[in-house]
C-alpha positions as CSV (number, residue, x, y, z in Angstrom):
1,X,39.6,-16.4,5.6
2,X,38.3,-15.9,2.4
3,X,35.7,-13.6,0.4
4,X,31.9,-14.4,-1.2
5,X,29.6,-11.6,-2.7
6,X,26.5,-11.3,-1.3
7,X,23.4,-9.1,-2.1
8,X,22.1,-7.5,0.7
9,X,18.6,-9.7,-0.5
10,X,20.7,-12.8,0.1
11,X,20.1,-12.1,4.0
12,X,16.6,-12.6,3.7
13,X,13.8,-11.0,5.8
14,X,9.8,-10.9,5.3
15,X,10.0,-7.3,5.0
16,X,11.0,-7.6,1.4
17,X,7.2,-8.4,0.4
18,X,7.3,-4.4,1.0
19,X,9.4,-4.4,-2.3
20,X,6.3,-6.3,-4.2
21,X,3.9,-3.6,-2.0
22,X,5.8,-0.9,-3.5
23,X,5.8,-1.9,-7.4
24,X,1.9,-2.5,-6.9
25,X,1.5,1.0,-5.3
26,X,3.2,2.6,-8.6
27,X,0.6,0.4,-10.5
28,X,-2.4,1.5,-9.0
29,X,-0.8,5.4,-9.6
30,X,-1.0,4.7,-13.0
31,X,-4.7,4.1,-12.5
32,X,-5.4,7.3,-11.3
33,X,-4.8,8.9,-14.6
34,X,-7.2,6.7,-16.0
35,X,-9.8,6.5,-13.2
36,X,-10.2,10.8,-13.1
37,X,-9.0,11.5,-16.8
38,X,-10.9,9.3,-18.9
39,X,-14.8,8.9,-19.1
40,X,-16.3,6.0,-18.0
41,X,-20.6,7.0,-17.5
42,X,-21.6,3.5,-17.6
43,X,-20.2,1.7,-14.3
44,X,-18.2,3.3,-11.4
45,X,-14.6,2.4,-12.9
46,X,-12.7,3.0,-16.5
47,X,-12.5,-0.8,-18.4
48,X,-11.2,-1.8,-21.4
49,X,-14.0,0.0,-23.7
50,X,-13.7,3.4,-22.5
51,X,-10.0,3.3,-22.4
52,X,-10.4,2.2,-26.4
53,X,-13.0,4.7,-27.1
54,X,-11.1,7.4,-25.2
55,X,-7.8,6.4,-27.3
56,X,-9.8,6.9,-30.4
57,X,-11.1,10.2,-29.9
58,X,-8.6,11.7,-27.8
59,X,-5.9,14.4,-29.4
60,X,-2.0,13.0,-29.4
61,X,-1.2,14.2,-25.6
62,X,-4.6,12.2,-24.5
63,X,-3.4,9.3,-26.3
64,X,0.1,9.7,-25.3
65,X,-1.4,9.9,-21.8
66,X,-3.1,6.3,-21.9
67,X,-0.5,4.6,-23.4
68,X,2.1,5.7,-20.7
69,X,-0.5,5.1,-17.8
70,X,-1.3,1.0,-19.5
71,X,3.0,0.7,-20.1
72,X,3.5,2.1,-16.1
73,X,0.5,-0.3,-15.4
74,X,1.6,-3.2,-16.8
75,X,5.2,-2.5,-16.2
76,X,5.0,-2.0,-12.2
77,X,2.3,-4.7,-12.4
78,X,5.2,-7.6,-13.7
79,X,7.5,-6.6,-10.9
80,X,4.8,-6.7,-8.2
81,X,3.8,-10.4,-9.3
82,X,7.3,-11.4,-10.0
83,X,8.7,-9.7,-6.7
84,X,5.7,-11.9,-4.8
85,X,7.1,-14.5,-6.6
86,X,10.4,-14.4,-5.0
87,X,9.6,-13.4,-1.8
88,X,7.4,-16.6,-1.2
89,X,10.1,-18.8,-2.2
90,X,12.8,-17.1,-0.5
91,X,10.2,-17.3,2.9
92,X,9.6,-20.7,2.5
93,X,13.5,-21.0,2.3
94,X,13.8,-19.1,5.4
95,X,11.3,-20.5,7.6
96,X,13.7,-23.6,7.6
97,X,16.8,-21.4,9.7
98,X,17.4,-20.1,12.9
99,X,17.1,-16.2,12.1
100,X,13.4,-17.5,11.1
101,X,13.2,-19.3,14.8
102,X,15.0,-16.0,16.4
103,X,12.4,-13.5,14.1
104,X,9.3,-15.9,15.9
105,X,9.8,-15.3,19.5
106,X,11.0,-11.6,18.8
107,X,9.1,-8.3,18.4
108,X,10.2,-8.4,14.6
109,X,7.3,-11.7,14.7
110,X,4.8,-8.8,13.3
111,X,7.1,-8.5,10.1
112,X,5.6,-11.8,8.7
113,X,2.4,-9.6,8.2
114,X,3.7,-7.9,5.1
115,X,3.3,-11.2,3.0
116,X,-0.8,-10.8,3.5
117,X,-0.2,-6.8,2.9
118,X,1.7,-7.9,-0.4
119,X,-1.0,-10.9,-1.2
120,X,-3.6,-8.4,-1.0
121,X,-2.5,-5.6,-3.1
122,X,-1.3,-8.5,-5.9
123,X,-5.3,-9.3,-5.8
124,X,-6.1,-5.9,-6.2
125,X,-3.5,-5.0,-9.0
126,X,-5.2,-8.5,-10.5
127,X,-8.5,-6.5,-10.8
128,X,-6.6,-3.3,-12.6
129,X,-5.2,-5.5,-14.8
130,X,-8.1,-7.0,-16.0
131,X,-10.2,-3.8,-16.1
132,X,-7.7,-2.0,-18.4
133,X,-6.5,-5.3,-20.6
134,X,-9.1,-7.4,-20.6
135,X,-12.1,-6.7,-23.1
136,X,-15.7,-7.7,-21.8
137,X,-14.4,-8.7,-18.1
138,X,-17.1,-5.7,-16.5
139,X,-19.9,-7.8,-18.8
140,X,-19.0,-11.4,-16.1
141,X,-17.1,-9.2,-13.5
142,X,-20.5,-9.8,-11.1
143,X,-19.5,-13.4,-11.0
144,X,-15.9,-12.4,-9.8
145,X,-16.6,-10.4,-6.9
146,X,-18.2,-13.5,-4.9
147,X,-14.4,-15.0,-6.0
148,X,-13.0,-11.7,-5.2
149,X,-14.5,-12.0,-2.0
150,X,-13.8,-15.5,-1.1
151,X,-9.7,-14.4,-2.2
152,X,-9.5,-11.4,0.1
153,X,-11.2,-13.3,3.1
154,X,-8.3,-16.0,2.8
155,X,-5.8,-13.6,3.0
156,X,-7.7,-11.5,6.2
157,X,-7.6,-15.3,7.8
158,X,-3.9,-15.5,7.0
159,X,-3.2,-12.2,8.8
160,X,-5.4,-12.5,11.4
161,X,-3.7,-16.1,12.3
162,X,-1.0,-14.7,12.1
163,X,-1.0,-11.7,14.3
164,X,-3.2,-13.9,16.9
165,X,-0.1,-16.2,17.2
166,X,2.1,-13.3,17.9
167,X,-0.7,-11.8,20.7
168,X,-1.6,-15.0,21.9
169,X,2.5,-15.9,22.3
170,X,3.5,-12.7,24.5
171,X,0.1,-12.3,26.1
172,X,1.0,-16.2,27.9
173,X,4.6,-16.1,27.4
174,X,5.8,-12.3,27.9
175,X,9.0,-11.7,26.4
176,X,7.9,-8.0,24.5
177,X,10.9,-5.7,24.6
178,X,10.1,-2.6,25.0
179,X,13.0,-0.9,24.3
180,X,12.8,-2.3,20.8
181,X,9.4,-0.8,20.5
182,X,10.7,2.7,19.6
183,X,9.5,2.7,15.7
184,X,5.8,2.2,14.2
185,X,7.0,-1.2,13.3
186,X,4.0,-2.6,15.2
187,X,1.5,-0.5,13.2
188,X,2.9,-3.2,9.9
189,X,-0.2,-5.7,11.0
190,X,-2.6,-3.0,10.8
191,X,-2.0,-1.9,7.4
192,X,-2.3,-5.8,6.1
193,X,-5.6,-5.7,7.4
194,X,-6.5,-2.3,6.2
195,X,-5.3,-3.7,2.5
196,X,-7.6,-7.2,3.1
197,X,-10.5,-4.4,4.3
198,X,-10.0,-2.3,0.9
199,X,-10.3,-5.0,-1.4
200,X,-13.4,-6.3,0.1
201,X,-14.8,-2.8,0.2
202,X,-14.7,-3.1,-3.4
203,X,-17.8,-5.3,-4.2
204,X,-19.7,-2.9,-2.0
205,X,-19.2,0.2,-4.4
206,X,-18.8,-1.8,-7.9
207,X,-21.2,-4.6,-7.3
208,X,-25.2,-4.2,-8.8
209,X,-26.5,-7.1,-6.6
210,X,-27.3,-5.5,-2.9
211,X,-26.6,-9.0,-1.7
212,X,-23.0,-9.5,-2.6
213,X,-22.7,-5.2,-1.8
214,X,-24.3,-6.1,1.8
215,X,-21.6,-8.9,2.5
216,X,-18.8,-6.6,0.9
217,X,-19.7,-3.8,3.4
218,X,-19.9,-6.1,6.8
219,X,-16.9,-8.1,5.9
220,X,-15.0,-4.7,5.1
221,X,-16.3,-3.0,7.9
222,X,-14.3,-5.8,10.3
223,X,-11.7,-5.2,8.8
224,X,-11.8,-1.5,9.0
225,X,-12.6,-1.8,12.4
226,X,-9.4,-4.2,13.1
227,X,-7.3,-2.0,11.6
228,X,-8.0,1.0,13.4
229,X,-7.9,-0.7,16.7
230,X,-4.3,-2.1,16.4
231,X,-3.6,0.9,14.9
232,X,-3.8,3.2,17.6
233,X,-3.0,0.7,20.2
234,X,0.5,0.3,19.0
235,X,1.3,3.9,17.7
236,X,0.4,4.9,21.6
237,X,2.7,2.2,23.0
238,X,5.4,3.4,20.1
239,X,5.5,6.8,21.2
240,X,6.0,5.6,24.8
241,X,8.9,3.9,23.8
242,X,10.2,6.4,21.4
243,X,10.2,9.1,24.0
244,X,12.1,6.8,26.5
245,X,14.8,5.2,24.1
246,X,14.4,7.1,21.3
247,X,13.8,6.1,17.5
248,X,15.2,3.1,16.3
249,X,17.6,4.7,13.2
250,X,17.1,1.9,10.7
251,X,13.1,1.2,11.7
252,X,12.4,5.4,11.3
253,X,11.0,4.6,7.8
254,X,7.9,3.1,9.8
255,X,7.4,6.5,11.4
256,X,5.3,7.2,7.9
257,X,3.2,3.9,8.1
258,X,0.6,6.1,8.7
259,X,0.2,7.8,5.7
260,X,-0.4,4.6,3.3
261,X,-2.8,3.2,6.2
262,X,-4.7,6.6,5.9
263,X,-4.8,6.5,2.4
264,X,-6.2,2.9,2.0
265,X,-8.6,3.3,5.3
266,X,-10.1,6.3,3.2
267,X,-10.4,4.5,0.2
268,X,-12.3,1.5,1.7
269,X,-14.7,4.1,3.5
270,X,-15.3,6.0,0.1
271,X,-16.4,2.7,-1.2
272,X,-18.7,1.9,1.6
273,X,-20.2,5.5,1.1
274,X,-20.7,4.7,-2.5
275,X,-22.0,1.5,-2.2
276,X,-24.6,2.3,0.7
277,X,-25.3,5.1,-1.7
278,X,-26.5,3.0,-4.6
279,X,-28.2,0.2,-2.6
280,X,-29.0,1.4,0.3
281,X,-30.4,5.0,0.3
282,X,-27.2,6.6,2.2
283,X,-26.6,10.0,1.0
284,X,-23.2,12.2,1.2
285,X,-23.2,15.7,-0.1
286,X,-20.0,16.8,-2.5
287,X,-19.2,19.4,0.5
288,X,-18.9,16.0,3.2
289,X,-16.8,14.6,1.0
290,X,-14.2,17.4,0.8
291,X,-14.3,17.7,4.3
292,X,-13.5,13.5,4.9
293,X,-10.5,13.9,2.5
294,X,-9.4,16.8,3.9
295,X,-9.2,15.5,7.4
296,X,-7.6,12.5,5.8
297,X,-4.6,14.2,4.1
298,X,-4.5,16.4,7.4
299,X,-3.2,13.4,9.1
300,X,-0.9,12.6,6.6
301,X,0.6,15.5,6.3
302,X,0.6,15.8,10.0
303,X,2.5,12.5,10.3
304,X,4.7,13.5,7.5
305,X,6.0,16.2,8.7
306,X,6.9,13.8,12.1
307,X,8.5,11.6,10.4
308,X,10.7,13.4,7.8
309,X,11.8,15.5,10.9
310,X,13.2,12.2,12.6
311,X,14.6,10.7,9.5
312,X,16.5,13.8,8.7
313,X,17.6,14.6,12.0
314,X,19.0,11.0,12.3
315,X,20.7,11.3,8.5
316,X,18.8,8.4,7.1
317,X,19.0,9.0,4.0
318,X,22.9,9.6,4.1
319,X,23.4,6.5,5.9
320,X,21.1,3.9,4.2
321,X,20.0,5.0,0.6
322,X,23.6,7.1,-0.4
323,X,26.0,5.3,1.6
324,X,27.6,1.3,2.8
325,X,25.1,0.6,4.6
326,X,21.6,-1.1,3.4
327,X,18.3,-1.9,5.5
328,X,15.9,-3.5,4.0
329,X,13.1,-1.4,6.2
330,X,14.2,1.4,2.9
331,X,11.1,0.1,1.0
332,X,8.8,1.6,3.4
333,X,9.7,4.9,2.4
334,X,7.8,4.1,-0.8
335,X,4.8,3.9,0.3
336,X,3.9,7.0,1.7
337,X,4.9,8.5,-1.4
338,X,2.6,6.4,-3.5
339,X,-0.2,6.8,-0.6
340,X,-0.1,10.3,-0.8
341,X,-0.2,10.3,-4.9
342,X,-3.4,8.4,-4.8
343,X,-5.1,10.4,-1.5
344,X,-3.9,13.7,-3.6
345,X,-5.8,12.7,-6.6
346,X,-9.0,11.7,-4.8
347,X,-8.6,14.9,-3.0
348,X,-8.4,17.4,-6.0
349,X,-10.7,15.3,-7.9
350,X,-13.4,14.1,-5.8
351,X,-13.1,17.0,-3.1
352,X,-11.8,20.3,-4.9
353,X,-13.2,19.3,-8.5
354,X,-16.5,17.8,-7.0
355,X,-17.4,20.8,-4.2
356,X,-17.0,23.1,-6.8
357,X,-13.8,24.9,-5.7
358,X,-11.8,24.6,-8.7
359,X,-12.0,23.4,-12.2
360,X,-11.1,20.7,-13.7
361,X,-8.0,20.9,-15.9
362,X,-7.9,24.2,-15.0
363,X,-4.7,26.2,-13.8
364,X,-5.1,24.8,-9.8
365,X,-6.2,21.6,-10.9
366,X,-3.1,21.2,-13.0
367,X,-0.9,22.5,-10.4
368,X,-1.7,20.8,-7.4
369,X,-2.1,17.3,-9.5
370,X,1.8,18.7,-10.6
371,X,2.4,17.6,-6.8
372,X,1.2,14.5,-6.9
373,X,2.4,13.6,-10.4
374,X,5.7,14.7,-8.6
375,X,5.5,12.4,-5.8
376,X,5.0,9.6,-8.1
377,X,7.9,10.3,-10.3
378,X,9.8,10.5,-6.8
379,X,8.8,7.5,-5.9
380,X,9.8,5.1,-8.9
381,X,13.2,6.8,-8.4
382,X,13.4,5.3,-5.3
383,X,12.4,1.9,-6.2
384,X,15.1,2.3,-9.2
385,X,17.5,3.0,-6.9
386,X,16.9,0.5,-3.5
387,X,16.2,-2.8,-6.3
388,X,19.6,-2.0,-7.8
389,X,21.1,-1.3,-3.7
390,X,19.4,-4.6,-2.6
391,X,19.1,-7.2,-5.7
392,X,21.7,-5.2,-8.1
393,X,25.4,-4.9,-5.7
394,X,27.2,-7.5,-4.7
395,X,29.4,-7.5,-1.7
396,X,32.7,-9.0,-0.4
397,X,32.0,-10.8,2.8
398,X,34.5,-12.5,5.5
399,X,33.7,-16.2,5.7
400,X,35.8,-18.8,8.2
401,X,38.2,-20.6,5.9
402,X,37.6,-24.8,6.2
């Protein structure tokens, strides 16, 4: 016998496009300081100018406050691209071996779902980029959202093909084990969609032409729809087998799928409710929006609480993040904590702020957004520490001598 290192990212599996998912999340947090902290009257989003014109007249802290939201932008940004990057090479690589053939007629088939989760938010971190770097872009940017459109689409087409072949394939051929259906793992196809259904919802609230808003909203709706129906289908089947078999210790990071699903489900209905606003003479009062957010993060923290019981309870964190052992289902811890830092900031800002309930930069404004600035330090910890675990260590492994 002799040795070889290996990275635990040397055993390759499709839930790594999580790791790209993640670095995108942190992106988009970064864009919450800039969406509710600096002004931007003349179109629904900050760009380039009012970021420059908000640099200009700000005091040092304001200005210290932009540049670290563009450096975590364009930082988190590189590794979401870059960690795409990699994983489509590596799955190209692995479609070719038998762990790929054995993950195809498995209930892991689903996991192939978070390459059009991580394909979407890439598209939508695009768009971010371009709004904060890119001087002029909201001057052409009604000529992007018919390309925007057509780019999202694809990806929905990719998921849905691919969650139709896993449906289709146990629907004719059986073969779904249910004792391995004690996690939220299943609920992983849903959120892809919910991501594709978000970024389409985004011509609806941005766009100026009712036509292109019109087509955002029905091809968003779809999607919204989708996402929500496999959704609670397969969290109603999980629970089943969770209370019979009990939680699958290295899939109980899934247990908090909901909360980034929430988050992005109530984004993409925010931008409906804008754009039928604007173009189609729907009204919502400042009062209906607190009360849709709060039911939102109600959930979530409903589901949070589940699912932090289960994963202390089992020592999860003692077992995969601090000790030997490495699964790469870690990376879906980050996403709740990102999902939560954007759902608190719409929260505070569009429900608290906008209903009238506090002020803004007040002393509660600045202490509950201290919550969600917290989660969001939290969470680039985490993705600090599970890179270096998973693409950073090297380990000695057994091989058969020749």
């Amino acid at each position: 016998m002799s040795d070889i290192l290996k990275r635990p990212a040397d055993r390759y599996s499709p839930l790594y496009f999580l790791a790209s998912l993640g670095a995108g999340g942190l992106a988009v947090t970064f864009f919450m300081w800039l969406y509710f902290w600096v002004p931007h009257p003349d179109q629904p989003v900050p760009v380039f100018e009012d970021i420059a014109a908000a640099f200009g007249a700000g005091d040092p802290l304001q200005q210290a406050v932009i540049v670290a939201a563009a450096l975590g932008i364009a930082f988190f940004a590189f590794h979401n691209i870059r960690l795409l990057v990699w994983n489509l090479a590596s799955y190209a690589r692995f479609r070719r071996t038998e762990a790929y053939a054995k993950l195809r007629s498995s209930n892991a088939e689903t996991q192939i779902t978070a390459m059009p989760l991580a394909l979407a938010m890439t598209i939508n971190v695009g768009f971010i980029l371009g709004m904060v770097f890119v001087p002029g872009l909201w001057s052409v940017v009604e000529y992007l959202f018919p390309l925007a459109l057509a780019g999202f689409l694809a990806v929905g087409v990719l998921a849905l093909s691919q969650i139709g072949a896993f449906l289709g394939r146990i629907k004719t051929e059986g073969g779904f084990d249910w004792a391995a259906n004690n996690s939220f793992a299943q609920v992983l196809p849903a959120f892809a969609l919910s991501m594709v259904g978000v970024g389409l919802a985004a011509p609806a609230a941005l766009s100026t032409v009712p036509l292109i808003s019109g087509i955002a909203l029905v091809l968003s709706t779809f999607f919204l729809m989708a996402a929500v129906a496999i959704a609670l289908v397969a969290i109603v089947l999980a629970v089943h087998s969770m209370s019979v078999h009990g939680v699958a210790p290295e899939a109980a990071p899934t247990l908090l799928i909901v909360i980034p699903l929430i988050t992005v489900l109530g984004i993409l209905v925010m931008r409906q409710n804008h754009g039928l606003h604007v173009h189609f003479g729907a009204t919502e009062s400042a009062g209906e929006t607190l009360a849709l957010l709060t039911k939102f993060l109600s959930v979530q923290v409903l589901f949070g609480l589940f699912g932090l019981a289960i994963l202390r309870r089992q020592g999860y964190a003692r077992r995969f993040l601090f000790a030997t052992e490495h699964s790469v289902s870690s990376y879906a811890l980050v996403c709740p904590g990102v999902a939560l830092n954007v759902m608190l900031f719409f929260w505070i800002n569009k429900g608290l702020v906008g209903a009238g309930l506090i002020a803004k930069f007040g002393i509660a404004y600045w202490g509950l957004t201290a919550i969600a600035i917290g989660l969001q330090l939290a969470m680039i910890w985490l993705v600090f520490h599970l890179n270096r675990r998973h693409f950073g260590e090297a380990r000695a492994e057994a091989v058969p001598a020749e």
